[in-house]
C-alpha positions as CSV (number, residue, x, y, z in Angstrom):
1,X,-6.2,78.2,42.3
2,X,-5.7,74.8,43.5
3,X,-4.7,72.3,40.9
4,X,-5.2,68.4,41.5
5,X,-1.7,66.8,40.8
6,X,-1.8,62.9,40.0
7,X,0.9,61.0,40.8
8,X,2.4,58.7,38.6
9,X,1.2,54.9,39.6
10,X,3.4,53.4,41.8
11,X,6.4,51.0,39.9
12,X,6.9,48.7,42.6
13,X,7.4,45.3,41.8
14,X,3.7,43.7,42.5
15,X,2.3,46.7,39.8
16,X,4.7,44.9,37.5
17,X,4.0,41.4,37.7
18,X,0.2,42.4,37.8
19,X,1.2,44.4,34.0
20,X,2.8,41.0,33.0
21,X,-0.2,38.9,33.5
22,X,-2.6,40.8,31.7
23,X,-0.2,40.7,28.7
24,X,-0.2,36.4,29.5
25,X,-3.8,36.7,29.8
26,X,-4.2,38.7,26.1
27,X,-1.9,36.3,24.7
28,X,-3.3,33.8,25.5
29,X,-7.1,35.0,24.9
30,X,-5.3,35.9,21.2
31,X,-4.5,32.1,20.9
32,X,-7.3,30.6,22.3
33,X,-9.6,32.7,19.3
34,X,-7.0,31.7,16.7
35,X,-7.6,27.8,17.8
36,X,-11.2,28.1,17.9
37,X,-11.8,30.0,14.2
38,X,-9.2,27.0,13.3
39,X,-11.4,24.4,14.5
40,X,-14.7,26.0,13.5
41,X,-13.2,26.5,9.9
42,X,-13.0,22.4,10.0
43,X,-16.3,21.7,8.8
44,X,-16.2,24.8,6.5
45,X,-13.2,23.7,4.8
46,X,-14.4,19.9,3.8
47,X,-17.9,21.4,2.8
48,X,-15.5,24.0,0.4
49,X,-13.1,21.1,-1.0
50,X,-12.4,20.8,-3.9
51,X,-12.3,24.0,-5.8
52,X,-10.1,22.5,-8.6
53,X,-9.1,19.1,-10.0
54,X,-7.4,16.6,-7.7
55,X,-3.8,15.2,-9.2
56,X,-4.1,11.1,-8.2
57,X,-0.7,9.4,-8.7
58,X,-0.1,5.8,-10.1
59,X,3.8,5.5,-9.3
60,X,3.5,2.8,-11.9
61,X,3.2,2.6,-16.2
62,X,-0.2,3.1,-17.7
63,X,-1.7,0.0,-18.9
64,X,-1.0,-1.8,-15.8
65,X,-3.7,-3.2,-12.7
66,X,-3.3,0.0,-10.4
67,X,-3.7,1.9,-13.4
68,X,-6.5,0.5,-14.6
69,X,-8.6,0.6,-10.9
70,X,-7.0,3.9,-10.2
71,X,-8.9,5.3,-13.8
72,X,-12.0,3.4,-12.5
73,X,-12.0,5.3,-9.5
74,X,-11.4,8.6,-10.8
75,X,-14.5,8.6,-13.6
76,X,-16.6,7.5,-10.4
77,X,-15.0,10.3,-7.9
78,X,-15.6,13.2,-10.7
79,X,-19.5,14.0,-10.0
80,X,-19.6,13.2,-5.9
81,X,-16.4,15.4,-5.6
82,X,-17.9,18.0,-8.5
83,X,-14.2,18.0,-9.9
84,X,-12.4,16.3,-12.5
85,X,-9.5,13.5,-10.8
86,X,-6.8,13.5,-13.5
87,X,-4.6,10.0,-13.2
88,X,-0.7,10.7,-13.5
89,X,1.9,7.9,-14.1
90,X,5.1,8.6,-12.2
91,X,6.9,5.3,-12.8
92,X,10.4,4.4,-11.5
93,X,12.5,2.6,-9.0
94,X,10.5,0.4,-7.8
95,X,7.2,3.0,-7.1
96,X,9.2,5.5,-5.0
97,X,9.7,8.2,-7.2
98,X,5.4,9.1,-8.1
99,X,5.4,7.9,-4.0
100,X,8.2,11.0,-3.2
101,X,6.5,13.7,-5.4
102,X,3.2,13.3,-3.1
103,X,4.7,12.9,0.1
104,X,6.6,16.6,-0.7
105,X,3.4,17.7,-2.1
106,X,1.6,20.5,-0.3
107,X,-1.2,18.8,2.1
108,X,-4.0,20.3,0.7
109,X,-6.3,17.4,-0.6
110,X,-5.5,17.9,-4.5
111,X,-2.7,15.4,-4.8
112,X,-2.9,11.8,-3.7
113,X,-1.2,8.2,-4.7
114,X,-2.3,4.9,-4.9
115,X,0.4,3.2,-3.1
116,X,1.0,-0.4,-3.0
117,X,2.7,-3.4,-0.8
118,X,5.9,-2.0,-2.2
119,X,5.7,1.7,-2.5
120,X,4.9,1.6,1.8
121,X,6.0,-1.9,2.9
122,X,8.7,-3.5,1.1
123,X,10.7,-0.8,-0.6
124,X,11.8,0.9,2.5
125,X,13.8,-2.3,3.7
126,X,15.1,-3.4,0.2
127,X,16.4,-0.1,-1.1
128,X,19.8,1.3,0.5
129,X,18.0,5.0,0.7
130,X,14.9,5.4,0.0
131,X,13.3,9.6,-0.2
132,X,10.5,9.4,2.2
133,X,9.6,8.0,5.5
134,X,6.5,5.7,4.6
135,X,5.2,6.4,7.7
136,X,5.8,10.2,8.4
137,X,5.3,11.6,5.1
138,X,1.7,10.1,4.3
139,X,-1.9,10.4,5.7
140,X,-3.3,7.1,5.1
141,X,-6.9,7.5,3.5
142,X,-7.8,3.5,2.6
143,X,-6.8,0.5,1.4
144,X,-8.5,0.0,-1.7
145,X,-8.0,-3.9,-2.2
146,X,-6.1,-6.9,-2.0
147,X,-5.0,-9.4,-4.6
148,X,-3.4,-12.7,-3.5
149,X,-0.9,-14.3,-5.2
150,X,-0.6,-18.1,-6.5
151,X,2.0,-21.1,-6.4
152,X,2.0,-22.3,-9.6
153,X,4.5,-25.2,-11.5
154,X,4.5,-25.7,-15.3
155,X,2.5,-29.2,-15.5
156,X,4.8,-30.7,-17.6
157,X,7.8,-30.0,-14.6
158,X,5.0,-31.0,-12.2
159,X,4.3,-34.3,-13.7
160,X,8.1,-35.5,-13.9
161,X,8.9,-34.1,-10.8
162,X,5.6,-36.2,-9.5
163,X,4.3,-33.5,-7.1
164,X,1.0,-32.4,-6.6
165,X,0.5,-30.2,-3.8
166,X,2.3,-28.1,-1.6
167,X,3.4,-31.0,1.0
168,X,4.8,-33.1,-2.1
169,X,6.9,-30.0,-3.4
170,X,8.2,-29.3,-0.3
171,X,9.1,-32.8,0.4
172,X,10.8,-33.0,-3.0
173,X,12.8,-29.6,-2.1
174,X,13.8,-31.6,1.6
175,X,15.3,-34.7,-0.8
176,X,16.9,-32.6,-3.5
177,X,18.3,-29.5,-2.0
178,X,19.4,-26.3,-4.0
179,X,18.0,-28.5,-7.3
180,X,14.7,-26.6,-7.4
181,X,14.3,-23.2,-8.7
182,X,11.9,-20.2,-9.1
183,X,11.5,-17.1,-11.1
184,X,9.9,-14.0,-9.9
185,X,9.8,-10.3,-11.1
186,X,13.0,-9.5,-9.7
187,X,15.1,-9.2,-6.5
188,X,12.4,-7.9,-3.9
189,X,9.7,-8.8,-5.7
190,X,6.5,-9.9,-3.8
191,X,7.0,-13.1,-5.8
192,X,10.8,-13.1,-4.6
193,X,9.9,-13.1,-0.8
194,X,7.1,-15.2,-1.0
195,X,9.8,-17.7,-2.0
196,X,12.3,-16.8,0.4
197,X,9.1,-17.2,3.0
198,X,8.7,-20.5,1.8
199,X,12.0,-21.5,2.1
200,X,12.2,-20.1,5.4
201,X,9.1,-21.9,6.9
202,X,9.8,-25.1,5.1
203,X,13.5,-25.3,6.3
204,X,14.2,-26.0,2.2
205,X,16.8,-24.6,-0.7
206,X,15.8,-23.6,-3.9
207,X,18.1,-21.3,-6.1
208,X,16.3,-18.0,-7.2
209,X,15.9,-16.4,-11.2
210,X,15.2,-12.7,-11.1
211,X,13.3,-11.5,-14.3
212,X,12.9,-7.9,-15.5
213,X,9.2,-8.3,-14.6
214,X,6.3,-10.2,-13.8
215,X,5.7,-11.2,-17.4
216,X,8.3,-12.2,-18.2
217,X,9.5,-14.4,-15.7
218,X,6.0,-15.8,-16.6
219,X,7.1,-16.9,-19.8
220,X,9.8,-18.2,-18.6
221,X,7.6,-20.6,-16.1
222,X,5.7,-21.9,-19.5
223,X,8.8,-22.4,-21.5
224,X,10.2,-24.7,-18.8
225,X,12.9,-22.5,-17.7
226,X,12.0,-22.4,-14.2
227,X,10.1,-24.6,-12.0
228,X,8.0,-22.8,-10.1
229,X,6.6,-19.1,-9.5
230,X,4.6,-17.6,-6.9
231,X,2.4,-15.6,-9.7
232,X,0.2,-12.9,-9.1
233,X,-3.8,-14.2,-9.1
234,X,-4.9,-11.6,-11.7
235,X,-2.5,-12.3,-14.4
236,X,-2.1,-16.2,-13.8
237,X,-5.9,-16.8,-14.0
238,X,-5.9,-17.1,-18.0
239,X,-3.0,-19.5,-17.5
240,X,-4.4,-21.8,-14.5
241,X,-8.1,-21.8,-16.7
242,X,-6.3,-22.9,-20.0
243,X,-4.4,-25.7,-18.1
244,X,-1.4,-24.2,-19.3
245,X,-0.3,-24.1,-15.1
246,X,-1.0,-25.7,-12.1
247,X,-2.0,-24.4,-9.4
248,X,-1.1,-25.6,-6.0
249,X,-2.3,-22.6,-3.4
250,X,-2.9,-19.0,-2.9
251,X,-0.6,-17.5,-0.5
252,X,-3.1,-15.5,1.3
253,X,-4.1,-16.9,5.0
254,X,-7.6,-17.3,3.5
255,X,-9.0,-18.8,0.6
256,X,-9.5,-16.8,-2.6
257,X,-13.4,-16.3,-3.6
258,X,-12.2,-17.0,-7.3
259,X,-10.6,-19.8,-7.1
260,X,-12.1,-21.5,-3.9
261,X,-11.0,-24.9,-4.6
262,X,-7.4,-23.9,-4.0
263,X,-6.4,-24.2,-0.5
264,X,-3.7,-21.6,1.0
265,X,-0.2,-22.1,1.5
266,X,-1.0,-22.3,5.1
267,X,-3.4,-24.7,5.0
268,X,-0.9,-27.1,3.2
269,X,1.4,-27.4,6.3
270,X,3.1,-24.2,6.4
271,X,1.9,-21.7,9.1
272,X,2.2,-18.5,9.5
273,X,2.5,-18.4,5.4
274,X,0.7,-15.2,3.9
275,X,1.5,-12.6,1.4
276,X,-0.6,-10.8,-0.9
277,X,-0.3,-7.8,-2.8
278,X,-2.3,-5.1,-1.7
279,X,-2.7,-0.8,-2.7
280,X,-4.4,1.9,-1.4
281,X,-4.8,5.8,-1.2
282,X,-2.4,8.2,0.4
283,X,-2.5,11.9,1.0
284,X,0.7,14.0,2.0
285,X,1.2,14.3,5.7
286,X,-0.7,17.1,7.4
287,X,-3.4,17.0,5.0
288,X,-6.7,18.5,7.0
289,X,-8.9,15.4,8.8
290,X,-12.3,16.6,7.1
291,X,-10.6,16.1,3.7
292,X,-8.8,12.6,4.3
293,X,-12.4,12.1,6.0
294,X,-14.2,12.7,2.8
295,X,-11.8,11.0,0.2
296,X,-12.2,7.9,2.6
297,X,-15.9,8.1,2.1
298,X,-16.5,8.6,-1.7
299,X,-13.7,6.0,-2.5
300,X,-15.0,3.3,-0.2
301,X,-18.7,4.5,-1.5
302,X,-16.9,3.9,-5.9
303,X,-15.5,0.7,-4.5
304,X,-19.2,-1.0,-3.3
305,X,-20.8,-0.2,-7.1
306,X,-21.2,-3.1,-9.1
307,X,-18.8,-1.5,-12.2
308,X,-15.9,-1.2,-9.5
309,X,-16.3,-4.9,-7.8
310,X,-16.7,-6.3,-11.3
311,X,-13.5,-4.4,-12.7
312,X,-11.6,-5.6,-9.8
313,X,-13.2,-9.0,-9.9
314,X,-11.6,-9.6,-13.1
315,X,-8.0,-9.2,-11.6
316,X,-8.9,-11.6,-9.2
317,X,-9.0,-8.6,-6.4
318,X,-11.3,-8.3,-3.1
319,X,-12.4,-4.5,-2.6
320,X,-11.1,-4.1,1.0
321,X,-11.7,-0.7,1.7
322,X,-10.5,0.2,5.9
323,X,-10.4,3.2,7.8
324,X,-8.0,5.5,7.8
325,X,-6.9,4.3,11.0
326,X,-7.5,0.8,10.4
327,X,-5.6,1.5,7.2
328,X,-2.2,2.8,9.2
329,X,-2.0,0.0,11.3
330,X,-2.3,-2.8,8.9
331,X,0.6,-1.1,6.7
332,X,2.7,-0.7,9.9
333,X,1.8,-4.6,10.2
334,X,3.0,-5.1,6.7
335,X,6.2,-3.0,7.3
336,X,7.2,-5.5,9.9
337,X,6.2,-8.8,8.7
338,X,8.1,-7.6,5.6
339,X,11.2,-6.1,7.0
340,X,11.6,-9.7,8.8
341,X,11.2,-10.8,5.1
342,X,13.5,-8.8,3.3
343,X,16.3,-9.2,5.9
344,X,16.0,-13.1,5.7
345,X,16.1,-12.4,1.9
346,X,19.6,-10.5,2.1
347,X,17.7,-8.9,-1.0
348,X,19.2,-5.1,-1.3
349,X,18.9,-2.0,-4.2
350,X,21.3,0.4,-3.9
């Protein structure tokens, strides 16, 4: 009885690199289906989120202006989203530490922080080590709005000084160097470099009084003890209404809708002059597109409702909402107009 014998197949080398691309060829089919279901799951997974409340960070005290908006927004986020947005104040060192916990959160969409001028632009050239890359670890969402801040003198120190406007001041500074003086909120503070920035720009000496805050270096402006503060807008309002300061100029490079009569620092001879204070939403680094998409959208849809602007109007605050990429390249703007800043300044936290 004959038998059919079949030979083994041939190992020769071509049989073997024909073996190995087949195996490239499933590999690759394998990776090619993973990407796809990936990118298909896309619009699957922003229709899906959220499934549970969203943590939103204030790196600051309650009771304070981010605060406050960041509250507003979350009451107007819970029925568009269908979850609660709980607000949690992780104050210290300067904003960094409620800015660390969400850049080493999980990207995921359910923990975001309103960061600020000095939580992404300021604090990572003043502070000696800082524990995140402002850059790296977040996935800018948008700016949320922008407040400017004010030169203001005590009127009695205005009136024996005999200025009245930013040229006369800075003439007076040119005559009597080193005699002038300003308080801010402390070393680094946005009122600290916008007086370094004028000193720069104006080629002038003034000697510099750190307070342990805005307030109170404030009060110290109407007590006498200083003669001059670059103030934020929002809490020097009351003051400039009540005629308990003057007010010589915002320190935006345009003029502020609530105070129009006051020309900018610019404006008054000194170019290139403009600093405001400024926050906005950040997600962790990595956090899916779709989501970052859709928090974009429902915050800048809160921050066009009449509540919002009025809430914000009160601090003397524009809504500015961006894009998200509009958003990351005005704070990589900030980060260098302020590291120029802060290195003039000498200013450092170790």
């Amino acid at each position: 009885m004959n038998r059919s014998v079949h030979a083994p197949p041939p190992c020769g080398p071509g049989n073997a690199r024909r073996r190995i691309v087949r195996r490239i060829a499933a590999g690759a089919g394998l990776l090619l289906s993973a990407a796809l279901g990936t990118l298909g799951a896309s619009p699957a997974l922003a229709q899906d989120w959220p499934t549970r409340p969203i943590r939103f960070v204030v790196p600051y005290p309650p009771g304070g202006p981010l605060d406050q908006v960041a509250r507003a927004l979350a009451e107007k986020l819970r029925e568009p989203l269908g979850q609660p947005v709980v607000v949690e104040n992780r104050p210290g060192a300067g904003g960094n530490i409620g800015a660390e916990m969400v850049a080493r959160s999980a990207p995921d969409g359910y923990t975001i922080v309103m960061g600020a001028v000095a939580t992404h632009a300021i604090n990572p050239y003043l502070y000696a080590k800082i524990p995140y890359d402002a850059n790296r670890d977040f996935a800018p969402v948008t700016r949320i709005a922008t407040v400017p801040n004010v030169l203001v003198l005590n009127p009695q120190t205005a009136q024996r000084l005999g200025v009245h406007d930013v040229a006369g001041l800075v003439a007076y500074a040119r005559r009597h160097p080193g005699q002038l003086n300003y308080g801010s909120g402390g070393n680094g503070s946005a009122g600290h470099l916008a007086g370094e920035l004028l000193e720069t720009l104006a080629g002038v000496s003034m000697v510099h009084i750190p307070y342990a805050g805005a307030a109170p270096a404030q009060l110290g402006l109407l007590a006498g003890q200083t003669d001059l503060m670059f103030d934020n807008l929002a809490s020097a309002a009351p003051q400039i209404r009540a005629g308990k300061l003057a007010a010589f100029a915002v320190t935006t490079a345009r003029r502020s809708d609530f105070f129009p009569e006051l020309p900018t620092v610019a404006e008054s001879g000194l170019k290139g002059f403009d600093i405001d204070t400024w926050f906005g939403v950040f997600a962790p680094a990595g956090t899916p597109r779709p989501v970052v998409d859709r928090l974009n959208a429902e915050f800048t849809r809160a921050l066009a409702g009449a509540d919002i602007r009025e809430r914000l109007a009160k601090m003397g605050a524009q809504p500015s909402p961006l894009s998200p990429e509009a958003f990351g390249e005005f704070v990589r703007a900030e980060q260098a107009k302020y590291q120029r800043i802060v290195k003039a300044s000498g200013a450092r936290i170790d």
